[in-house]
KERONU-479642 format. One record per atom (N, C-alpha, C): atom name; y, x, z; residue number from 1; chain. Coordinates in Angstrom, 1 decimal. Each point is the difference from the previous one (the first is absolute). Example, Ala and Ser with C-alpha at 12.3 -4.5 7.8 and 13.67 -1.06 7.14 Angstrom:
% KERONU-479642
N, -5.7, 13.2, 7.8, 1, A
CA, 1.2, -0.9, 0.0, 1, A
C, 1.2, 0.9, 0.0, 1, A
N, 1.1, -0.4, -0.7, 2, A
CA, 1.1, 0.9, 0.0, 2, A
C, 1.1, -0.8, 0.8, 2, A
***
This chain:
% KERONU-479642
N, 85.4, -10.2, 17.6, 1, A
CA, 1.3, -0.4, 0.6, 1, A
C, 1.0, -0.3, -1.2, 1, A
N, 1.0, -1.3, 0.2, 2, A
CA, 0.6, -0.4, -1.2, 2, A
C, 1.0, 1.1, -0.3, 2, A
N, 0.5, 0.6, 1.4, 3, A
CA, 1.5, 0.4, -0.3, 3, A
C, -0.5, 1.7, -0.3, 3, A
N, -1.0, 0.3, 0.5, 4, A
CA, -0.5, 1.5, -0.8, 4, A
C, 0.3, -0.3, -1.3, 4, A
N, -0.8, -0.8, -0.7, 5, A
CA, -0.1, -0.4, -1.4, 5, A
C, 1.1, -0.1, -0.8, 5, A
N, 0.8, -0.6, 1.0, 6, A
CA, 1.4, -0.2, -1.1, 6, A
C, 0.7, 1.1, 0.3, 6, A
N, 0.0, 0.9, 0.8, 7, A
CA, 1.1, 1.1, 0.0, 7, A
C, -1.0, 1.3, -1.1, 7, A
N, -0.9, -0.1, -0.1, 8, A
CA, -1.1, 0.6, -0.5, 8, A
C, 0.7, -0.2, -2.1, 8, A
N, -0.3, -1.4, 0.2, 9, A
CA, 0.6, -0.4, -1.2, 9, A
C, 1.7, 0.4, -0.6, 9, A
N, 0.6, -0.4, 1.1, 10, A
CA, 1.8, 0.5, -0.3, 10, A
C, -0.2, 0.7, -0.2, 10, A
N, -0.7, 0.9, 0.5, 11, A
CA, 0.4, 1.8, 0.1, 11, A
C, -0.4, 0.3, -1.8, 11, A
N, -1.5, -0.3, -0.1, 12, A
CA, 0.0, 0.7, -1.5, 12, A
C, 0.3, -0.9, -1.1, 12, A
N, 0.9, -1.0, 0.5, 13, A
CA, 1.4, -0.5, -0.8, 13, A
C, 1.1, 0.5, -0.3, 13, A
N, 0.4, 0.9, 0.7, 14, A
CA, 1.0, 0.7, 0.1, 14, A
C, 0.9, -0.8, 1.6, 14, A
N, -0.4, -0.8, 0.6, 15, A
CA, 0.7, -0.5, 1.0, 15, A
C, 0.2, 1.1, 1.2, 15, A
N, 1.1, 0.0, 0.5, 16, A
CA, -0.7, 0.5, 1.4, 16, A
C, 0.8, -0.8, 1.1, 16, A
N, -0.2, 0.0, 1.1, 17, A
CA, 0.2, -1.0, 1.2, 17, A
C, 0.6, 0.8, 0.9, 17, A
N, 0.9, -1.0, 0.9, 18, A
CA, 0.3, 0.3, 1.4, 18, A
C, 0.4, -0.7, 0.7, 18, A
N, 0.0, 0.1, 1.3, 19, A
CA, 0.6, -1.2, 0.9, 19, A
C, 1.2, 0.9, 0.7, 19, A
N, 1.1, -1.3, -0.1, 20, A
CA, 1.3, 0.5, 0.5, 20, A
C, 0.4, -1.7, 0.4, 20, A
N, 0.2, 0.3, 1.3, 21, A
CA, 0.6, -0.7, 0.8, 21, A
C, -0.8, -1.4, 0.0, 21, A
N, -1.2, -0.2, 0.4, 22, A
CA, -0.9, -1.1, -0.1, 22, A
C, -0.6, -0.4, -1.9, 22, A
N, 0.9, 0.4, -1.1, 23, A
CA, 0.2, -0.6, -1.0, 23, A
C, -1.3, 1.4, -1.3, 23, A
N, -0.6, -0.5, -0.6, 24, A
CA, -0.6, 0.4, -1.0, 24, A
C, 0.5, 0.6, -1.1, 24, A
N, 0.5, 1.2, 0.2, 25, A
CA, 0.9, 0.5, -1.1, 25, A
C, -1.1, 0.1, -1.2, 25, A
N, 0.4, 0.1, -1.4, 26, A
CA, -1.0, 0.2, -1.1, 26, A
C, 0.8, 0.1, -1.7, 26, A
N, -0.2, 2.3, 0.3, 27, A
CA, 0.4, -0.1, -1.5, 27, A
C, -0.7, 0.9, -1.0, 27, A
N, 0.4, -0.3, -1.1, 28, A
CA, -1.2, 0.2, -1.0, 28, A
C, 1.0, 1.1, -1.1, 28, A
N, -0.8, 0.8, -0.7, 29, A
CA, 0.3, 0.4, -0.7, 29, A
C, 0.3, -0.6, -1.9, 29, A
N, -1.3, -0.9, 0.3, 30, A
CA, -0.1, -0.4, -1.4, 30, A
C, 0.2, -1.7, 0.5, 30, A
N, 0.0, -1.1, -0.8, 31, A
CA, -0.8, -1.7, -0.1, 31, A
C, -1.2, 0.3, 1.1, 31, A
N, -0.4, -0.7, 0.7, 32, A
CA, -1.0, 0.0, 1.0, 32, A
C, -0.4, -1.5, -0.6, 32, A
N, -1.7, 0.2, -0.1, 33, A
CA, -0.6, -1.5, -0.7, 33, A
C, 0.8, -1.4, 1.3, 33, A
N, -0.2, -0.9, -0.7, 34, A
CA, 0.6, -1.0, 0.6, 34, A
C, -0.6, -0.8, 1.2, 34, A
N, -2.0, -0.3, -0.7, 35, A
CA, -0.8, -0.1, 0.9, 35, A
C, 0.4, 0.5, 1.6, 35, A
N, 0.2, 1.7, -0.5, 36, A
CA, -0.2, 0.8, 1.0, 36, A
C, 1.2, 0.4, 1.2, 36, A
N, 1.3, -0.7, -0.1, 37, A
CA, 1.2, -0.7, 0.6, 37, A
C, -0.3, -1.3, 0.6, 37, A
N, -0.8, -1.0, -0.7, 38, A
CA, 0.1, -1.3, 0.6, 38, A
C, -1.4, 0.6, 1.1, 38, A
N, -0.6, 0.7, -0.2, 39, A
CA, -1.1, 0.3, 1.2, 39, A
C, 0.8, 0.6, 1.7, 39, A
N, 0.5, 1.0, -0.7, 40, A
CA, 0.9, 0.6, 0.8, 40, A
C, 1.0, -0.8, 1.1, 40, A
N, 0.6, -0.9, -1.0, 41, A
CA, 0.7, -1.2, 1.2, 41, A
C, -0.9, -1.0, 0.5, 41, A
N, -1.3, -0.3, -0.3, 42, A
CA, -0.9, -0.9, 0.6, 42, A
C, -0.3, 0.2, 1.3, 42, A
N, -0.5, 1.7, 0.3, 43, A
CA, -0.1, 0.8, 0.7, 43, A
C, 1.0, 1.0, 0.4, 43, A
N, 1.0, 0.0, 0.1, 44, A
CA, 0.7, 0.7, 0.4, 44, A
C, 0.0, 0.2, 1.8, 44, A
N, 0.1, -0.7, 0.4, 45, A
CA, -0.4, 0.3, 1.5, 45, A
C, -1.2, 0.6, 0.4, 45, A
N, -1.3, 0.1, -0.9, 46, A
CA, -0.9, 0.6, 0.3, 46, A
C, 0.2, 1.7, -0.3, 46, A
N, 0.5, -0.2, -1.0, 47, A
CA, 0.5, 1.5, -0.6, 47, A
C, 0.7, 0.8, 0.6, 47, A
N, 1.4, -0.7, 0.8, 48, A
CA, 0.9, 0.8, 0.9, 48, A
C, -0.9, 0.4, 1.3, 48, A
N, -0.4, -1.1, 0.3, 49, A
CA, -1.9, 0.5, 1.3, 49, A
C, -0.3, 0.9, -0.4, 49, A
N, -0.2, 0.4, -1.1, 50, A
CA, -1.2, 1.1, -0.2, 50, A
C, 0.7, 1.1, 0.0, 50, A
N, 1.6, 0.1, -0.8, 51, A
CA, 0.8, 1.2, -0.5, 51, A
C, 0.6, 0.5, 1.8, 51, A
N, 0.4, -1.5, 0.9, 52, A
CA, 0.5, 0.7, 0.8, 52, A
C, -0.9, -0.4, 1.4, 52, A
N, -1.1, 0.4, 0.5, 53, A
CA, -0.6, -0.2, 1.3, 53, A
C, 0.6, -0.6, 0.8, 53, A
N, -0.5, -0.9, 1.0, 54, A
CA, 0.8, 0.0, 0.9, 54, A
C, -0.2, 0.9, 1.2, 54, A
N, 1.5, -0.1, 1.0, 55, A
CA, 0.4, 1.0, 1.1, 55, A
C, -0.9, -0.3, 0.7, 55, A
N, -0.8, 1.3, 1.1, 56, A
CA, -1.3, 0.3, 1.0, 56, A
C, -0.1, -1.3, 0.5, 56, A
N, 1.6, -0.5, 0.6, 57, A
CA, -0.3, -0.9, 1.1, 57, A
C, -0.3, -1.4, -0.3, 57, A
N, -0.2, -0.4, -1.2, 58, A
CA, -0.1, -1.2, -0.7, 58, A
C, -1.4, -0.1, -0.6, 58, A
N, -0.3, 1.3, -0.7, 59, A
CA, -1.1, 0.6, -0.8, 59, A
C, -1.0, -0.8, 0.7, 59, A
N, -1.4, -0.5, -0.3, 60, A
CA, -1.5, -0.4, 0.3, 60, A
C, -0.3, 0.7, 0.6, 60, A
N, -1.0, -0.3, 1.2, 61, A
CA, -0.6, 1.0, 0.9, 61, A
C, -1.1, 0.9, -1.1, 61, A
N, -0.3, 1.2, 0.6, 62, A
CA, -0.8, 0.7, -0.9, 62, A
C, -1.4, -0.2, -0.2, 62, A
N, -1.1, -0.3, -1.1, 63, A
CA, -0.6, -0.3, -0.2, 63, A
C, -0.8, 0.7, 1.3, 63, A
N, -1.4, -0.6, 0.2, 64, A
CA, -0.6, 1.1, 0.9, 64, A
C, -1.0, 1.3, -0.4, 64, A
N, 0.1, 0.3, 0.4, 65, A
CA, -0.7, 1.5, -0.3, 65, A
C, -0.9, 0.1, -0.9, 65, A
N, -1.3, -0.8, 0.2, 66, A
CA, -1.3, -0.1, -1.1, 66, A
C, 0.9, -0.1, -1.0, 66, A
N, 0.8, -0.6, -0.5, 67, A
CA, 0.5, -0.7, -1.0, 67, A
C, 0.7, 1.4, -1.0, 67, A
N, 0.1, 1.3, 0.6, 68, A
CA, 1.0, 1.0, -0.2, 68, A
C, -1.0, 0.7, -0.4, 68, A
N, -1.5, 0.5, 1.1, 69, A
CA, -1.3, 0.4, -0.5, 69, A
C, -0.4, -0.3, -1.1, 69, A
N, 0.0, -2.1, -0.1, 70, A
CA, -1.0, -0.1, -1.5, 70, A
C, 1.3, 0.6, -1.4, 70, A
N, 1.0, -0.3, 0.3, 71, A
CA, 0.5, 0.9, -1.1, 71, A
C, 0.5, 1.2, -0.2, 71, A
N, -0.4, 0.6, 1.0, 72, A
CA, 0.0, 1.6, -0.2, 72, A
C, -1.7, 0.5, -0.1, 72, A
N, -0.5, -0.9, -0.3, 73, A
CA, -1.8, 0.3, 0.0, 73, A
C, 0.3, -0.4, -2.0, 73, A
N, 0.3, -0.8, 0.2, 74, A
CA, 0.0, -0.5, -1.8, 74, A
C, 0.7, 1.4, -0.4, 74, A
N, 1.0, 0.6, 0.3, 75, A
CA, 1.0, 0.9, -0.8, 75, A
C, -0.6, 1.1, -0.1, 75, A
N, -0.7, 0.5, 1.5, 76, A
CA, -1.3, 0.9, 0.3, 76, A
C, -1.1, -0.1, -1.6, 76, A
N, -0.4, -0.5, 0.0, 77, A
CA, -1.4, -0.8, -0.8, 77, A
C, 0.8, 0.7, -1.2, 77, A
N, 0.8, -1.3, -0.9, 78, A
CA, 0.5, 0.0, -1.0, 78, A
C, 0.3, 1.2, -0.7, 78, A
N, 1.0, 0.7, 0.8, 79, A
CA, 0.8, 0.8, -0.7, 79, A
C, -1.2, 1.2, 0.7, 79, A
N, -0.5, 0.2, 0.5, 80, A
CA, -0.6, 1.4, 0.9, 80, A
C, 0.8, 0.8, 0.8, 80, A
N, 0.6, -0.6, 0.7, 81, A
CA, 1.3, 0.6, 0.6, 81, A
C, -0.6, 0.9, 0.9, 81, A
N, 0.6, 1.3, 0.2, 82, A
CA, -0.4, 0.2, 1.8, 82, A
C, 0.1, -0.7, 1.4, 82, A
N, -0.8, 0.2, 1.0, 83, A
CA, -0.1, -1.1, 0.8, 83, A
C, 1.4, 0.7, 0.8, 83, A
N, 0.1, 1.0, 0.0, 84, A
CA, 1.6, 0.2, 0.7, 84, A
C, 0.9, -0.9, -0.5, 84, A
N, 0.3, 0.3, -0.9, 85, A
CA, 1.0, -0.9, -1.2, 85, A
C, -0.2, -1.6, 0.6, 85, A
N, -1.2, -0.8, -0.2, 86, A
CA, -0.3, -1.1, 0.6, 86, A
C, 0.6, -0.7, 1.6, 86, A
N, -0.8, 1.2, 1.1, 87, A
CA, 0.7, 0.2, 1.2, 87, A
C, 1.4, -0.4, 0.4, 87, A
N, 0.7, 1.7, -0.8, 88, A
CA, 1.1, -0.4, -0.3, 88, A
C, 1.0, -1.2, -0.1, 88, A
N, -0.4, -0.6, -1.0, 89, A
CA, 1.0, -1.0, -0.8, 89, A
C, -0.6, -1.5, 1.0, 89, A
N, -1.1, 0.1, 0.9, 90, A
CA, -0.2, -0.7, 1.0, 90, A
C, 0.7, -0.1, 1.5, 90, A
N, 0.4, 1.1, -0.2, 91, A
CA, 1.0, 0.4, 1.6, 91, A
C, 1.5, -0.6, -0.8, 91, A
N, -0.1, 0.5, -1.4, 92, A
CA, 1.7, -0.6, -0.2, 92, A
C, 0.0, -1.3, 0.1, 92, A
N, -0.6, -1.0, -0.4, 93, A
CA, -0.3, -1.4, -0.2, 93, A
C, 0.5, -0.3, 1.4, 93, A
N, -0.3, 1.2, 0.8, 94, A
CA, 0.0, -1.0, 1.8, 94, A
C, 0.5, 0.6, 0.7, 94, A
N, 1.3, 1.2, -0.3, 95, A
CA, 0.9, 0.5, 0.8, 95, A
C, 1.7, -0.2, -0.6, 95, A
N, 0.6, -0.3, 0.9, 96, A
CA, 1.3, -0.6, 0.0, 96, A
C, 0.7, 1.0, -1.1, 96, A
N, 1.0, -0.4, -0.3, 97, A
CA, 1.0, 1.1, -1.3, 97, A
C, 0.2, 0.9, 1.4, 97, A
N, 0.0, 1.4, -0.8, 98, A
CA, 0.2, 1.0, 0.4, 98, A
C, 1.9, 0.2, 0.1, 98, A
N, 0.4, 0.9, 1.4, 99, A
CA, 1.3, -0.1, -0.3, 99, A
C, 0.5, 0.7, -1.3, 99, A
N, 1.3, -1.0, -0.5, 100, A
CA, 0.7, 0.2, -0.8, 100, A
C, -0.7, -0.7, -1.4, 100, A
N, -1.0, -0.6, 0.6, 101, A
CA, -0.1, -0.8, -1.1, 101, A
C, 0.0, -1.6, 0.1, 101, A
N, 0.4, -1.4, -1.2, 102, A
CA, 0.6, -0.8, 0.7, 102, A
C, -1.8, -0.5, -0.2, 102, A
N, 0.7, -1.4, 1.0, 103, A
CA, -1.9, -0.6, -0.7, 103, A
C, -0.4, -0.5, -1.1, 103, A
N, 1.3, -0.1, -0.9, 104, A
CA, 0.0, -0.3, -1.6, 104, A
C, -0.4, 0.6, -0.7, 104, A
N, 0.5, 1.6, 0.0, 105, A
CA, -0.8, 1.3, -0.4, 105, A
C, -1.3, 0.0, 0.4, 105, A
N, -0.2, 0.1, 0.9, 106, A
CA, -1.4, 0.2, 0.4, 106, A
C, -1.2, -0.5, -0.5, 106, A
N, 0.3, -1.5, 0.3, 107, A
CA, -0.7, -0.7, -0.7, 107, A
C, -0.4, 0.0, -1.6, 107, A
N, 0.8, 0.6, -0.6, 108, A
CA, 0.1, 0.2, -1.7, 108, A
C, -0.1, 1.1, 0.2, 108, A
N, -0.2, 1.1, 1.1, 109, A
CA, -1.2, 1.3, -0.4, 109, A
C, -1.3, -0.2, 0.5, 109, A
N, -0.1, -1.0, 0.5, 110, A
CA, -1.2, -0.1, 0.8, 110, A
C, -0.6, -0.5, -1.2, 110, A
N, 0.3, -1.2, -0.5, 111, A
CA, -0.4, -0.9, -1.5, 111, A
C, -0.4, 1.3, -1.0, 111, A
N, 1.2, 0.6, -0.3, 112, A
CA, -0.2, 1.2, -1.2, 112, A
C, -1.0, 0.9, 0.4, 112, A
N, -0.2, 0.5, 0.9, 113, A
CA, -1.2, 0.8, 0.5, 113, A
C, -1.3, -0.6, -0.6, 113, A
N, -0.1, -1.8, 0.6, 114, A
CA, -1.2, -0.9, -0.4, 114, A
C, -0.3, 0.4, -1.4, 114, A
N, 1.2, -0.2, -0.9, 115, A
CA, -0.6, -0.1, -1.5, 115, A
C, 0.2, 1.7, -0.2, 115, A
N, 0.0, 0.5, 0.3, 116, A
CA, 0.0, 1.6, -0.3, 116, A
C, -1.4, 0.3, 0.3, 116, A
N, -0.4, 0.0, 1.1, 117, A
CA, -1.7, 0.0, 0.3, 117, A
C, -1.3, -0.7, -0.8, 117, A
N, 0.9, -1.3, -0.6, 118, A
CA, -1.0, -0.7, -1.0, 118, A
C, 0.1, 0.3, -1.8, 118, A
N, 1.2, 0.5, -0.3, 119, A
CA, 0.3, 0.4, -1.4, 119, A
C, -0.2, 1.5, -0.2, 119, A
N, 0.9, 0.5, 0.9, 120, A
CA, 0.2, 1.2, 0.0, 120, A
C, -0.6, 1.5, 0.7, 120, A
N, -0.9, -0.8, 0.9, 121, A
CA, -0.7, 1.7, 0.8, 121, A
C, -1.3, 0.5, -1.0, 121, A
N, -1.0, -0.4, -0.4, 122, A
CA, -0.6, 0.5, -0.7, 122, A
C, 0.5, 1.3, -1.1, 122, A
N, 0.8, -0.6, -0.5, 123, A
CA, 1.3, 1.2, -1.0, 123, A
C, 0.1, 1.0, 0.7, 123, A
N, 0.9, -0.2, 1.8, 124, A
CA, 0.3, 0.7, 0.3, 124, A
C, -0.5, 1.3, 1.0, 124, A
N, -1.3, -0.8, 0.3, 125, A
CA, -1.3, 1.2, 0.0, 125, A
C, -0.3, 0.4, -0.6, 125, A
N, -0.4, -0.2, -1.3, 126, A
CA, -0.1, 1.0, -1.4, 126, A
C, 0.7, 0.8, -0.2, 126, A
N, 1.1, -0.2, 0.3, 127, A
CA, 1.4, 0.6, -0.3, 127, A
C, -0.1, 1.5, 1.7, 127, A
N, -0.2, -0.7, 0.5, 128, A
CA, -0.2, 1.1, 1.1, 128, A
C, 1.2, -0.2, 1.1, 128, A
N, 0.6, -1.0, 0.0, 129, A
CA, 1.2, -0.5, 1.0, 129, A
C, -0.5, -0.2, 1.3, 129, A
N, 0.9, 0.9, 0.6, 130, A
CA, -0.9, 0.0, 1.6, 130, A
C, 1.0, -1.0, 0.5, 130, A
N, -1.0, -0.6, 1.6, 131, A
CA, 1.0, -0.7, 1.0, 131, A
C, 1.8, -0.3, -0.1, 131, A
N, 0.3, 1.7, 0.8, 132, A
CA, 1.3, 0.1, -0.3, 132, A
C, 0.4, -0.3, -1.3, 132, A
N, -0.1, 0.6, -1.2, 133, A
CA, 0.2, -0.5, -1.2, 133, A
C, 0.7, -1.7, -0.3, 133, A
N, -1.2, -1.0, 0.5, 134, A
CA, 0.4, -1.0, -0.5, 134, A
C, 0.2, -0.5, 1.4, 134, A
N, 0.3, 0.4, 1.2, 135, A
CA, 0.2, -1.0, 1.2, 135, A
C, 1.0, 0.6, 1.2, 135, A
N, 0.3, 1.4, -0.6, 136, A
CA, 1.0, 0.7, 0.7, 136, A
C, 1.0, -0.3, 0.6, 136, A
N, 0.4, 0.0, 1.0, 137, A
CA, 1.1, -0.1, 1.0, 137, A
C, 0.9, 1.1, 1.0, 137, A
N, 1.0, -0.1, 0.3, 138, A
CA, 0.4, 1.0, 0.8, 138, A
C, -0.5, -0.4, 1.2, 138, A
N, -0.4, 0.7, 1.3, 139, A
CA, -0.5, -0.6, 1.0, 139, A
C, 1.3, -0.5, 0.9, 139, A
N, 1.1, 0.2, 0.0, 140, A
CA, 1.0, 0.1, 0.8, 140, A
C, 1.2, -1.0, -0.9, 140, A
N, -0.1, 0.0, -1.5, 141, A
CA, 1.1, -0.8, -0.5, 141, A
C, -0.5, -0.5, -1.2, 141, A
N, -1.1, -0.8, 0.1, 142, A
CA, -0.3, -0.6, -1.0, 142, A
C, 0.2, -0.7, -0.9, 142, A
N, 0.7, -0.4, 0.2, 143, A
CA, 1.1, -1.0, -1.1, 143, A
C, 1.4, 0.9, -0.7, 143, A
N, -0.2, 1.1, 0.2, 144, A
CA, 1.4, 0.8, -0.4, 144, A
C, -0.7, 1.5, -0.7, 144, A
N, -1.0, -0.2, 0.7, 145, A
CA, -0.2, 1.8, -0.9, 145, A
C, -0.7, -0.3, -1.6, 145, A
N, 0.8, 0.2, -0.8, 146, A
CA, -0.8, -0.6, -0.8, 146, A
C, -1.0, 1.1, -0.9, 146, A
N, 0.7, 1.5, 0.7, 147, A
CA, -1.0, 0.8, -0.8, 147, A
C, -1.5, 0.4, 0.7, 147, A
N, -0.5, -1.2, 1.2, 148, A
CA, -1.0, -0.2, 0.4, 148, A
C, -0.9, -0.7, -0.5, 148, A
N, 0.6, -1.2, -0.7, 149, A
CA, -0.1, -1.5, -0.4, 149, A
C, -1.5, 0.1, -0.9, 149, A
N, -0.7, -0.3, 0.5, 150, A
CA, -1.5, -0.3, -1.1, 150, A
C, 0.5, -1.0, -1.4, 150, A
N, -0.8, 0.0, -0.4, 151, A
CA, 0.0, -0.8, -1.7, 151, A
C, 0.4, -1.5, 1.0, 151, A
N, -0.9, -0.9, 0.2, 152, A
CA, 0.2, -1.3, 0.8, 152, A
C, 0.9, 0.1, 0.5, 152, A
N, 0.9, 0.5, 0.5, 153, A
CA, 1.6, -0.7, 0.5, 153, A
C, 0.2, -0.3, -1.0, 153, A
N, 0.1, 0.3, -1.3, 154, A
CA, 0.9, -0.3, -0.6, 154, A
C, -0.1, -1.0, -0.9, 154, A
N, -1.7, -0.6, 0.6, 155, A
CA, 0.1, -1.0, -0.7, 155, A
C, 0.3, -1.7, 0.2, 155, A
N, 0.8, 0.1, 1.2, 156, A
CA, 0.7, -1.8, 0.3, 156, A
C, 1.0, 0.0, -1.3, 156, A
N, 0.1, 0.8, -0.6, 157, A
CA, 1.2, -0.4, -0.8, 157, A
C, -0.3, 0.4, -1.8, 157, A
N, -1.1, 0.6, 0.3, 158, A
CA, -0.3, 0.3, -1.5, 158, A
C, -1.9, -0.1, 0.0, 158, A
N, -0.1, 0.3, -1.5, 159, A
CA, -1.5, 0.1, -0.4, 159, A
C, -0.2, 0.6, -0.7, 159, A
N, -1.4, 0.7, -0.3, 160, A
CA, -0.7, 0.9, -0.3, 160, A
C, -0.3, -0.4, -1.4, 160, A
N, 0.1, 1.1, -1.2, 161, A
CA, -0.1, -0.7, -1.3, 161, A
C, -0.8, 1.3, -0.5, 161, A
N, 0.0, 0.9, 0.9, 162, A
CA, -1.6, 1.0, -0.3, 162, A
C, 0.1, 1.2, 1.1, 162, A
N, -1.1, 0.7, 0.1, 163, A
CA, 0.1, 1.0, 0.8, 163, A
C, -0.6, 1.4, -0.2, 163, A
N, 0.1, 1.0, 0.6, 164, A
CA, -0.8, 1.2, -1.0, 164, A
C, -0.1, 1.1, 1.5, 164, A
N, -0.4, 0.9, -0.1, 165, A
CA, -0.3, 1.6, 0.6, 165, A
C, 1.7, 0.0, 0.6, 165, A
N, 0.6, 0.0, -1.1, 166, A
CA, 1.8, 0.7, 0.4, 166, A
C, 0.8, -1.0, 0.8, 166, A
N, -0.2, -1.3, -0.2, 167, A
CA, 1.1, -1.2, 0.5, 167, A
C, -0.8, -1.3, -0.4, 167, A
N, 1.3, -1.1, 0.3, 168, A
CA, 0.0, -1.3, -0.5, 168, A
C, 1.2, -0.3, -1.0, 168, A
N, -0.3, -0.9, -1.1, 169, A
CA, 0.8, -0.6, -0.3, 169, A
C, 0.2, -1.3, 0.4, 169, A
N, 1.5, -0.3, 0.5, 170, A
CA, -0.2, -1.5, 0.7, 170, A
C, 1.7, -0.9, -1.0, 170, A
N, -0.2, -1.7, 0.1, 171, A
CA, 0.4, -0.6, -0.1, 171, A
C, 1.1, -0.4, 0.8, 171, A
N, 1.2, 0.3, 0.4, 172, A
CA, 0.8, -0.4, 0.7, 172, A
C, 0.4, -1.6, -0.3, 172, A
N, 0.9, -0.8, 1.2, 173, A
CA, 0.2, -1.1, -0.8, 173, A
C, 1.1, 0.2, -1.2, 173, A
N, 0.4, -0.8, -1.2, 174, A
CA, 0.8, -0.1, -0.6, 174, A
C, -0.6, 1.0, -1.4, 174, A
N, -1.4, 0.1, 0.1, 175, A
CA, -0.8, 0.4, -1.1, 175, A
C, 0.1, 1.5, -0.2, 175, A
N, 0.5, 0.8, 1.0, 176, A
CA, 0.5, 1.5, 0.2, 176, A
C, -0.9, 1.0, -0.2, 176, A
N, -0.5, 0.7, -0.5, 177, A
CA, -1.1, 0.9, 0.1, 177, A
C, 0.7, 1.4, 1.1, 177, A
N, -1.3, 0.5, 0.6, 178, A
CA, 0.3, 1.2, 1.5, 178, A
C, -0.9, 0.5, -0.2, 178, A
N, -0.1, 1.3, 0.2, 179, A
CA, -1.2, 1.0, 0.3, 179, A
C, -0.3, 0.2, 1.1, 179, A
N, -0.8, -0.1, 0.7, 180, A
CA, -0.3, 0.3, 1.5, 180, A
C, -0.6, 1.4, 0.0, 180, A
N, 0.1, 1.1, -0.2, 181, A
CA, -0.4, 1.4, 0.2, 181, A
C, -1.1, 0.5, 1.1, 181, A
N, -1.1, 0.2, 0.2, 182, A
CA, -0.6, 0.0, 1.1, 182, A
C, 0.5, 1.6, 0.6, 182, A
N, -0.1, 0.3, 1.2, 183, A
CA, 0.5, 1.8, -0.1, 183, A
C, -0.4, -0.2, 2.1, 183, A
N, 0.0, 1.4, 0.1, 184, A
CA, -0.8, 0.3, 1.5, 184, A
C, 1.2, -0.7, 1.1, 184, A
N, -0.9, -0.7, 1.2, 185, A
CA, 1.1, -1.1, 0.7, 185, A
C, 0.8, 1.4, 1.2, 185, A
N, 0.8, 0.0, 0.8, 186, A
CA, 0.6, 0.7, 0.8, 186, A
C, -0.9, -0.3, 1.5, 186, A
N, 0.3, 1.5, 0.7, 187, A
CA, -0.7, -0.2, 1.6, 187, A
C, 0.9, -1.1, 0.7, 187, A
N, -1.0, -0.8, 0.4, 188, A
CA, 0.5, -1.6, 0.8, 188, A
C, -0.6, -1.0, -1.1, 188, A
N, -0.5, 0.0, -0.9, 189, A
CA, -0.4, -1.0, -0.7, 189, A
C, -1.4, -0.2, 0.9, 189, A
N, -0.2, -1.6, -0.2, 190, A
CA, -0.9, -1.0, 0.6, 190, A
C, -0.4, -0.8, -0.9, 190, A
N, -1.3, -0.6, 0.1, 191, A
CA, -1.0, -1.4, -0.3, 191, A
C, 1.2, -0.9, 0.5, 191, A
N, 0.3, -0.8, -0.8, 192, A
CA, 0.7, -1.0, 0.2, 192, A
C, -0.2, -0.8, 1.8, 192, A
N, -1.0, -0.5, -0.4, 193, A
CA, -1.2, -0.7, 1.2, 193, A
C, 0.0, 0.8, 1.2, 193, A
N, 0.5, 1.3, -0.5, 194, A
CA, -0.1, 0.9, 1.6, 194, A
C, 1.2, 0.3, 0.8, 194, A
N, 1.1, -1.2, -0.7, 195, A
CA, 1.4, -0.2, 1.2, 195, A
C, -0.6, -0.5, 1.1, 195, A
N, -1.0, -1.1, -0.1, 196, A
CA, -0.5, -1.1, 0.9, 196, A
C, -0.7, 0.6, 1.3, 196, A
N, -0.3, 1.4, -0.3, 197, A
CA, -0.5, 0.9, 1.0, 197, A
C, 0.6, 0.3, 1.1, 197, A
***
């Protein structure tokens, strides 16, 4: 996808992006190559697509189901996921944002989950990161307890730049480094997947 690529590219330009008010904001720390600006406005509409989803009610109908299997069978395969883990991130694909969450969010943890199961779970089995760990929820206020919160929430908005036994280190936007601390979840934590219960 073009507009992956080019935010892929800004980013380890020093660029970083946003959208405010329909318009493509874009600032850089250093000269940003020039190529890599005239791409940017070529595509700029595909970019602001990508950075900002569109709202549920406009959004494409959802793929059909096989379509959620063959790539949670690839991510299964690939990475050696557990087939819970798999399951899982198949119920999220195809249950509505949970309350308090919008469907903007959602959908960019539902995405962040995707590449977390393909880059990142292998690590995280070695590592010994259970369920709750990386998919933790409060069962009652999931969008607010954050000292429930699995590793994956928090990644609509950041990424993973290594991971270990103790925590994550993750990428905020705006090039920010964060330690994600792993530590025992509180009574009421939930499988993400198992609000839909």
């Amino acid at each position: 996808m073009i507009a992956q690529r080019l935010i892929e590219d800004a980013r380890a330009a020093g660029l970083s992006m946003e959208v405010e008010g329909g318009d493509l904001i874009v600032e850089a720390d250093r000269d940003p190559p020039p190529g890599l600006l005239a791409e940017l406005r070529q595509h700029k509409a595909e970019v602001i697509a990508f950075l900002v989803p569109p709202p549920l009610a406009s959004a494409p109908p959802l793929p059909e189901l096989d379509d959620f299997h063959d790539r949670a069978a690839i991510i299964e395969c690939r990475a050696n996921v557990p087939r819970r883990w798999v399951e899982g991130y198949e119920a999220l694909c195809t249950m509505p944002a949970p309350a308090g969450f919008s469907s903007e969010r959602w959908h960019r943890i539902v995405d962040a989950i995707e590449a977390f199961l393909d880059r990142w779970a292998a690590k995280a089995i070695a590592c010994g990161w259970s369920d709750l760990d990386l998919f933790g929820v409060d069962a009652d206020a999931p969008d607010r307890r954050f000292d429930c919160m699995g590793l994956t929430l928090m990644l609509h908005r950041a990424e993973i730049t290594g991971i270990d036994e103790n925590g994550a280190d993750l990428m905020m936007e705006g090039k920010v480094t964060q330690r994600y601390r792993r530590k025992p979840r509180p009574v009421g934590t939930v499988a993400l997947w198992q609000l839909m219960k």
